[in-house]
C-alpha positions in Angstrom: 0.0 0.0 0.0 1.4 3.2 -1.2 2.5 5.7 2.3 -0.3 8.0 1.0 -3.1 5.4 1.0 -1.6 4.5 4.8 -1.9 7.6 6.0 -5.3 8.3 4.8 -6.0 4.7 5.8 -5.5 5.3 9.3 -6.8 8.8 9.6 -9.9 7.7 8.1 -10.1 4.9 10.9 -10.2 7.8 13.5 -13.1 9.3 12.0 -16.0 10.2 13.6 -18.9 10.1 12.6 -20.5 14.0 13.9 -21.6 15.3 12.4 -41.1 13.7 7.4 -54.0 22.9 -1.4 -54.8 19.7 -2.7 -57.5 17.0 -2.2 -57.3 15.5 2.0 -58.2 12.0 0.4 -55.5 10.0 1.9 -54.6 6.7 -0.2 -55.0 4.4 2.6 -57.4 1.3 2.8 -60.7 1.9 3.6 -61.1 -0.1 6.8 -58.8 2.9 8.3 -60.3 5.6 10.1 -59.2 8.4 7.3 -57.8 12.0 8.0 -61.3 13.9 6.2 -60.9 17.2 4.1 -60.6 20.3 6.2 -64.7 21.0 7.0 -64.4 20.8 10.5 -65.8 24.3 12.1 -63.3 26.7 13.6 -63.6 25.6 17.3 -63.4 21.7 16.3 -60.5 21.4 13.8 -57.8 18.8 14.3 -54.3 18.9 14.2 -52.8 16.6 10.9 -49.5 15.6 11.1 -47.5 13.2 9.1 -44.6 11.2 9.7 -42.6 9.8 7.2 -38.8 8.2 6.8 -37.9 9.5 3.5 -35.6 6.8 3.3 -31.8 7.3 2.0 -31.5 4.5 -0.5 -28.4 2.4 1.3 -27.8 0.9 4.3 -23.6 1.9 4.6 -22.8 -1.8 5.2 -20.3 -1.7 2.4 -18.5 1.4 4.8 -19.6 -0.2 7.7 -17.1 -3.9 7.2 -14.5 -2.3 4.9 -11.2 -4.1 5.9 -8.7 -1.8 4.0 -8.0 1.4 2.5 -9.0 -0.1 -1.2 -12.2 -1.5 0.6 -13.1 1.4 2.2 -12.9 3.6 -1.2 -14.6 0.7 -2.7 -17.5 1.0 -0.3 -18.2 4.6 -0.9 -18.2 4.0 -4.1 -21.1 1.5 -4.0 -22.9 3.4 -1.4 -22.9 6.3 -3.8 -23.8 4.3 -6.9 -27.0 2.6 -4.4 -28.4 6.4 -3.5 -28.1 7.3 -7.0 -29.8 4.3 -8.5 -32.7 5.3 -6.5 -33.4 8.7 -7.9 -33.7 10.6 -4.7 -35.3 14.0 -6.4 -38.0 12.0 -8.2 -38.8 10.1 -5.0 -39.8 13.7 -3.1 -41.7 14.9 -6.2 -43.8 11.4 -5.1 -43.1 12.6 -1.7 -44.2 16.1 -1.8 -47.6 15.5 -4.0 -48.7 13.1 -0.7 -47.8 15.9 1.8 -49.9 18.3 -0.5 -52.8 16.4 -0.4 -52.7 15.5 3.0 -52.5 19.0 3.9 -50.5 18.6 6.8 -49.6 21.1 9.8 -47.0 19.6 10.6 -44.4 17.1 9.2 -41.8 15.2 10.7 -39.1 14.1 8.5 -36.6 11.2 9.0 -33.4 10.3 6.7 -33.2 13.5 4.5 -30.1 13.4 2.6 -27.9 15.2 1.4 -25.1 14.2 -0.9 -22.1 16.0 -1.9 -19.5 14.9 -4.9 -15.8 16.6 -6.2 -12.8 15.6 -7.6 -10.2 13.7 -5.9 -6.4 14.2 -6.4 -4.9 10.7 -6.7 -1.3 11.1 -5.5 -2.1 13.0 -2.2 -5.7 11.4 -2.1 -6.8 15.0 -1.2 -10.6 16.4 -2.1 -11.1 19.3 -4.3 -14.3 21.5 -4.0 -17.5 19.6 -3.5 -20.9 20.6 -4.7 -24.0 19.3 -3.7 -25.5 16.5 -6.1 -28.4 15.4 -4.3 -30.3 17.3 -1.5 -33.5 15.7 -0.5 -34.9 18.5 1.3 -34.4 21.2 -1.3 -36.1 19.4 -3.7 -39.1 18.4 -1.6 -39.0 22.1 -0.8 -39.1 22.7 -4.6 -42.1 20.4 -5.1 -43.8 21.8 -2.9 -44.0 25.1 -4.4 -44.8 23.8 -7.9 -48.0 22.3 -6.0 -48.9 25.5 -4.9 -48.3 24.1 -0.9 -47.0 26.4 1.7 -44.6 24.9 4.2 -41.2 25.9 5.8 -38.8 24.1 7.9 -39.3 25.0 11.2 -36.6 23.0 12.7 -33.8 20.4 11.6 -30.7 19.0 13.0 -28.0 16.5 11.6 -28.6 13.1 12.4 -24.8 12.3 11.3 -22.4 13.6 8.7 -19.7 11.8 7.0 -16.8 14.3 5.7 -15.4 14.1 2.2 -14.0 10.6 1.2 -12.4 8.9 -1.9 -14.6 7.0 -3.6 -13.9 4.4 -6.3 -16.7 4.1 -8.6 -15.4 1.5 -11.1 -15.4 2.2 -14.2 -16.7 5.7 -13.5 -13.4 6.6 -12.0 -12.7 8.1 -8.4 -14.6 10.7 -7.1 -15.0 12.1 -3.3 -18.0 11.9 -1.8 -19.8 13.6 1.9 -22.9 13.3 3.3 -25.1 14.9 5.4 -28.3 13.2 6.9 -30.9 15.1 9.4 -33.9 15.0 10.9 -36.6 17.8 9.7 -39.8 19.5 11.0 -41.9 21.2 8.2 -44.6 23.7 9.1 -47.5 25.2 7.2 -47.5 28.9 7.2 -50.9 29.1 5.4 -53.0 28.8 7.9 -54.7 31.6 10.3 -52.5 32.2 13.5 -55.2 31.6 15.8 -56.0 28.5 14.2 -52.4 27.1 14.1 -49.0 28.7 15.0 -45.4 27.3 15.9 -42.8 28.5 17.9 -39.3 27.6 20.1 -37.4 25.2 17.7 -35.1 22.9 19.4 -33.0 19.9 18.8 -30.3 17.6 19.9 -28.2 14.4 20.0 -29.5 10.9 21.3 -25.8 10.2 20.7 -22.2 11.6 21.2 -21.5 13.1 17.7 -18.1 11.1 17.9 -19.9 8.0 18.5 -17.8 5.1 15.9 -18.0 1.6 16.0 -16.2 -0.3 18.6 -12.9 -2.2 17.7 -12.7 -5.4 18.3 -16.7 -6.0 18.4 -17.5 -8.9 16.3 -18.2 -8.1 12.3 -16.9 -4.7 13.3 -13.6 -4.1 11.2 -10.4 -2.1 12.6 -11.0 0.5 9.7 -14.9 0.4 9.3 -16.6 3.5 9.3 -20.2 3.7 9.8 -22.6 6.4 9.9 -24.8 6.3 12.3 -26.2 8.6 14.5 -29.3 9.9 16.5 -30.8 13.1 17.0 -34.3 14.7 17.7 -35.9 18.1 16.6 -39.0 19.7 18.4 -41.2 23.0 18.3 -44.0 23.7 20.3 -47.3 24.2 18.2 -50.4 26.1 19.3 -53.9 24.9 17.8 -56.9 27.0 18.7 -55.0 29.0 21.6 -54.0 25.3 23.6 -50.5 24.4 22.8 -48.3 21.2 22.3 -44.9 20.0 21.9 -44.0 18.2 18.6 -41.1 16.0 18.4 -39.5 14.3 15.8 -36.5 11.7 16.1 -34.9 8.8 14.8 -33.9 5.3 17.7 -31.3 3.3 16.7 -31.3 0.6 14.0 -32.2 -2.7 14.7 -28.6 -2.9 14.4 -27.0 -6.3 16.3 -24.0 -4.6 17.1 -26.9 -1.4 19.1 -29.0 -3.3 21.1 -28.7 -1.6 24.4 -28.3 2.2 22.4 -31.8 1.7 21.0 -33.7 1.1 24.6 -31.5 3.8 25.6 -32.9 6.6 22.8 -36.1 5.1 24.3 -35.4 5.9 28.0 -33.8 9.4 26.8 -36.6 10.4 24.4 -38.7 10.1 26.9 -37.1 11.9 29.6 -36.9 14.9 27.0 -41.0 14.5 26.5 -41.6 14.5 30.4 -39.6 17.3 31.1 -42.3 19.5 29.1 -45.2 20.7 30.8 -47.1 20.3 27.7 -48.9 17.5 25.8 -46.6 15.9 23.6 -46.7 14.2 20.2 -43.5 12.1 19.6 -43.0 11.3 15.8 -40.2 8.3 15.5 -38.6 6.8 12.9 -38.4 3.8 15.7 -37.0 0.7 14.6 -38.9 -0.8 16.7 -42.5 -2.8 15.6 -45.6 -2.7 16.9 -47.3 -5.4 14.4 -47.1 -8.4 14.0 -47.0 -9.6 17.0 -45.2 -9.8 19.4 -44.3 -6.4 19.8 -40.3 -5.3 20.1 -39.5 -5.0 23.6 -38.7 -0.9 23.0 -42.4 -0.7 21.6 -43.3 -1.7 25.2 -40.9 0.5 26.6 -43.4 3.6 25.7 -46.8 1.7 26.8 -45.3 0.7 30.0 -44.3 4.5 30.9 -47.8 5.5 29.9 -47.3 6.7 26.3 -50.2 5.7 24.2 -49.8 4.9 20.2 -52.2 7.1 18.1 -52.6 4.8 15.5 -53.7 2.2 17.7 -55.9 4.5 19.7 -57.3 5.7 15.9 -57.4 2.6 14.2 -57.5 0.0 16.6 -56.8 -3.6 15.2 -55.9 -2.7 12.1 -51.9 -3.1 11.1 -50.9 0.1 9.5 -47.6 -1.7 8.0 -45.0 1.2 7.1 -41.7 -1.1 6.3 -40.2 -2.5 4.6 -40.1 -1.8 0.7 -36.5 -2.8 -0.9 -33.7 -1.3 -0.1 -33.6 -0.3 -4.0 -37.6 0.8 -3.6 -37.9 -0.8 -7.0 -40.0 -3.8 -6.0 -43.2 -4.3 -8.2 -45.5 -5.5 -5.3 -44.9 -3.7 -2.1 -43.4 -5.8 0.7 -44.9 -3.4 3.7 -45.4 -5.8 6.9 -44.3 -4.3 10.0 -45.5 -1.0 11.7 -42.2 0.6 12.4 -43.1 4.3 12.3 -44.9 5.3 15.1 -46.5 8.3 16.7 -46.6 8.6 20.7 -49.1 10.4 22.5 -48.4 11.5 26.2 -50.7 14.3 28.2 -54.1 16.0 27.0 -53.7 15.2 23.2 -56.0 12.1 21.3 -56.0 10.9 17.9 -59.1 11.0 16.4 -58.1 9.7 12.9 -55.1 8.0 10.9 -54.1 6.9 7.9 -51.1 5.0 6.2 -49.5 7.0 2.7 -47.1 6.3 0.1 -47.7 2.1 1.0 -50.4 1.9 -2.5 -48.8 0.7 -6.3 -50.4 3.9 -7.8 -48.0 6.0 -5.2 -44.6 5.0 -7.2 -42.9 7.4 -9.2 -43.1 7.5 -13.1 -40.1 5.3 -13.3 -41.4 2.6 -10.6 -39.7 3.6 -7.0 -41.8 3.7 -4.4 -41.6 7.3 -2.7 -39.7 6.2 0.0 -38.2 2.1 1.8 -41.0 3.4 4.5 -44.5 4.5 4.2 -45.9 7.9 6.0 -48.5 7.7 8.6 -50.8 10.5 9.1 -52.8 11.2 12.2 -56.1 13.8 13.0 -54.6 14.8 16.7 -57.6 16.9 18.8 -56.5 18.9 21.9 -58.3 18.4 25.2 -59.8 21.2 27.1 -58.3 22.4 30.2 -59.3 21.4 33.3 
């Protein structure tokens, strides 16, 4: 191995890894208790939010087991070749045309990407200037607009980032490529301020931002780099003068190598929800399922400390399946059987109404993706009067 590739070999084992108005129709089955077109009188009106893991199009293994310098270039190069193949803008056109119609207030998004390319000097293995290739929230923002909807982001945080690395792309040639993955809140600003308003944006880290994999674990190589992280984003929301706090995270993958870092985001999500005075509507990306049965052990986490699942409480019995479609979200018949994306409910807040989006064949793109590896769940919320 040349001294160059050594030395960016063993600097890149020391890095860490810092760094979800059109028609209300939702397409879900019709046994669910659907979100109904806005008719509700003034005093009466739900809150809609929505849900949704926008899903990245890779899963990093090829980063994460990399046993060399050549590997680990390698890997990014695949990883890179795995997002593009899934068309990330085209998904959140798909994306954005189920927010419009949904019409929701609020919007928590999970896995929004953005993806960063430049040259690479081979001899010194140094990065020249990137510039952005793919950026899943800008162009959800720009569909948006070109369907006349009216949202902003109202709070975001990174979730990890992975800083510029060589990445061999076959016959393609060598290329650097960075990442940047977060968590996002979206807000309406079309509605009345005393019918729906938003305030106090917040986020932070589930995680150390220097969390990296442990050497020596098993499956975990000496020069493996993979990015993972957890964060959460929250603003406080009034609805008819009574007010809330929204949340918005993503719990750790059902990763072997994370078992006890996933009941811990549990345990520390919660503490962050309790510490409000307010109601509070948790929106997770969980990695955790509620259906089929039996339940994952984190699920139960939340019932046992007294946190009650909307889509239950809205739609009770019926599965609401949001994972998993294929990694490559090119599968002809959708392969959705577990209910991993969940809204919590804790305090003076009940669901009246839910429904699964994005799940249905007629929701793929043009060129046959599905909008996102996950389906979006959206849920009719309704504030209870004080005491």
């Amino acid at each position: 191995m040349p001294p160059s590739l050594r030395t960016w070999a063993g600097r890149a084992a020391r890095l860490a890894v810092c760094m979800p108005l059109l028609a209300a129709v939702l397409a879900a089955p019709r046994a669910h208790a659907q979100p109904t077109p806005e008719t509700e009188t003034e005093t009466d009106a739900p809150l809609r939010v929505m849900n949704w893991d926008l899903g990245e199009g890779t899963d990093y293994q090829p980063l994460y087991f990399a046993i060399d310098a050549p590997g680990f270039a390698a890997g990014a190069g695949q990883v890179l070749r795995e997002v593009r193949a899934t068309r990330p803008h085209e998904r959140m056109r798909a994306v954005a045309w189920q927010i419009a119609r949904a019409a929701p207030a609020l919007v928590s998004l999970q896995d929004v990407a953005r993806w960063s390319t430049g040259p690479l000097a081979r001899r010194s293995l140094r990065c020249g200037p990137m510039k952005v290739e793919i950026d899943m929230l800008a162009a959800l923002q720009r569909a948006l607009r070109s369907l006349g909807t009216s949202y902003r982001v109202a709070a975001q945080v990174a979730q990890f980032g992975m800083p510029p690395l060589p990445a061999d792309l076959g016959t393609a040639g060598w290329r650097c490529a960075q990442v940047l993955n977060r968590n996002v809140i979206l807000a309406r600003t079309d509605l009345p301020p005393g019918r729906f308003s938003w305030s106090h944006p917040q986020s932070g880290r589930l995680d150390a931002p220097g969390d990296t994999p442990r050497a020596g674990a098993a499956g975990v190589a000496q020069l493996g780099v993979y990015p993972g992280g957890r964060a959460w984003v929250a603003v406080d929301a009034q609805v008819q003068g009574r007010w809330l706090r929204f949340m918005g995270a993503q719990t750790a993958h059902l990763d072997p190598f994370m078992p006890q870092e996933r009941r811990q985001d549990g345990e520390l999500l919660r503490a962050l929800a309790d510490a409000s005075p307010l109601p509070v509507v948790l929106a997770l990306a969980a990695h955790a399922h509620a259906v089929p049965a039996p339940p994952d052990d984190r699920y139960v986490d939340f019932l046992a400390a007294g946190y009650r699942d909307a889509w239950a409480q809205a739609v009770p019995g019926q599965p609401g399946a949001t994972c998993c479609q294929a990694p490559s979200m090119d599968n002809e018949e959708t392969q959705l059987s577990r209910r991993t994306d969940l809204v919590w409910l804790r305090g003076a807040v009940q669901a009246r109404a839910a429904a699964v989006v994005g799940g249905r064949l007629g929701d793929r793109t043009s060129g046959g993706l599905w909008p996102s590896d996950h389906a979006g769940v959206v849920v009719d919320l309704v504030l209870e009067a004080a005491p």
